[in-house]
C-alpha positions in Angstrom: 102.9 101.4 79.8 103.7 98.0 78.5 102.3 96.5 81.4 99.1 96.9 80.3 98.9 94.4 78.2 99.8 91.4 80.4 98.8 92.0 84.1 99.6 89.8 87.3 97.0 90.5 89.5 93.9 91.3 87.6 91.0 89.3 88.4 89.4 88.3 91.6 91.2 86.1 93.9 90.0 84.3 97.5 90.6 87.2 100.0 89.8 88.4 103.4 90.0 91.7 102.7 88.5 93.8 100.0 88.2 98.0 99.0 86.8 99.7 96.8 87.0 103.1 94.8 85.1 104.9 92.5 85.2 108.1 90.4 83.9 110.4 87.2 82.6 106.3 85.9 85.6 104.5 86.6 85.5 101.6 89.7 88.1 99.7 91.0 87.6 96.7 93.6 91.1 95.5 95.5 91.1 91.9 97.0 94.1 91.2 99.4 94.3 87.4 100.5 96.2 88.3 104.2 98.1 85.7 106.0 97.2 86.0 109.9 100.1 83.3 110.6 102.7 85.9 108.7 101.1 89.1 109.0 101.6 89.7 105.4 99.7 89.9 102.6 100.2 86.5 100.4 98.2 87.6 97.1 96.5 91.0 95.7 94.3 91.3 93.4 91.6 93.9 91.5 88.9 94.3 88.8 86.5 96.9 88.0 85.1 99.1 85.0 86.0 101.8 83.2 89.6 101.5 84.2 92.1 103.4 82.2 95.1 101.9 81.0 97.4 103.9 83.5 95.2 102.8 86.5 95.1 99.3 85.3 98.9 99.2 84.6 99.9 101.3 87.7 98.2 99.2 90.2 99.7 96.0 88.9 103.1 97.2 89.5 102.0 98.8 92.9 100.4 95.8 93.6 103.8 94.1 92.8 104.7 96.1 95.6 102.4 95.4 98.1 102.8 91.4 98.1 104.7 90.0 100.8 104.7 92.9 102.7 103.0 93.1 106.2 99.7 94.7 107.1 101.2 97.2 109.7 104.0 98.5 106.9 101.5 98.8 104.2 99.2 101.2 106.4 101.8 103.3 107.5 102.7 103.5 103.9 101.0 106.8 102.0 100.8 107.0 98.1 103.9 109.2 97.4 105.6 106.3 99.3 103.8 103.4 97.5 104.7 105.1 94.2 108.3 105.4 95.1 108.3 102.1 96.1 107.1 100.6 93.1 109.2 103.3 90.8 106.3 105.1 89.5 107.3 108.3 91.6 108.8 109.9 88.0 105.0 109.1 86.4 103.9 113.1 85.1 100.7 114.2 87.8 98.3 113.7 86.3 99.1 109.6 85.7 99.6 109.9 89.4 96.4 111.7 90.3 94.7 108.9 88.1 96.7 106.2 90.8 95.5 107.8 93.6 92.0 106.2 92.5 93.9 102.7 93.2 95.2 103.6 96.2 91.8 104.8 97.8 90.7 101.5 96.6 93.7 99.9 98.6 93.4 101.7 101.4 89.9 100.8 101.9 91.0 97.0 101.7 93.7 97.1 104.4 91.4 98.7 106.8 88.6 95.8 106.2 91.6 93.6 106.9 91.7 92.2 110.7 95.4 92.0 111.3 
């Protein structure tokens, strides 16, 4: 996981929307900036502690993913989907069980959004 060592969307950004996650120590917070003249989401992104290098780096490319797209798509979408989408569907399980941290943390920030 290459990425890991220059990510796009780590840091807190202005947003109107914002989840959070946390398990055995490690915490992730997602900030989505959503557009309500588009319906989509115009930037993503996330902090936190503890985070492992495969949450850190999975999420960025998921996150990748999830930038441009609109509210209504993105809740309809469930994590096998999201992984797909992002080509991280051939990640071994327990990478992807470490994801589905992230994706709590996302899915808590799209239902705070008011679309």
């Amino acid at each position: 996981m290459e990425r890991s060592k220059k990510l796009n969307h780590m840091g807190k950004i202005k947003h109107n929307c914002f989840g959070q996650a946390e398990e055995c120590g490690e915490q992730i917070s997602v900030y989505l900036q959503f557009d309500k003249g588009t319906g989509n989401i115009a930037d993503v992104g996330f902090d936190g502690a503890n985070m492992s290098f495969v949450l850190r780096a999975g999420m960025d490319i998921v996150f990748d993913h999830v930038k441009g797209k609109s509210l209504d798509e993105l809740k309809k979408m469930d994590e096998p989907a999201l992984l797909s989408a992002s080509g991280l569907d051939q990640l071994d399980i327990t990478k992807r069980k470490v994801l589905m941290l992230g994706f709590r943390a996302l899915k808590n920030a799209l239902s705070s959004c008011k679309g």
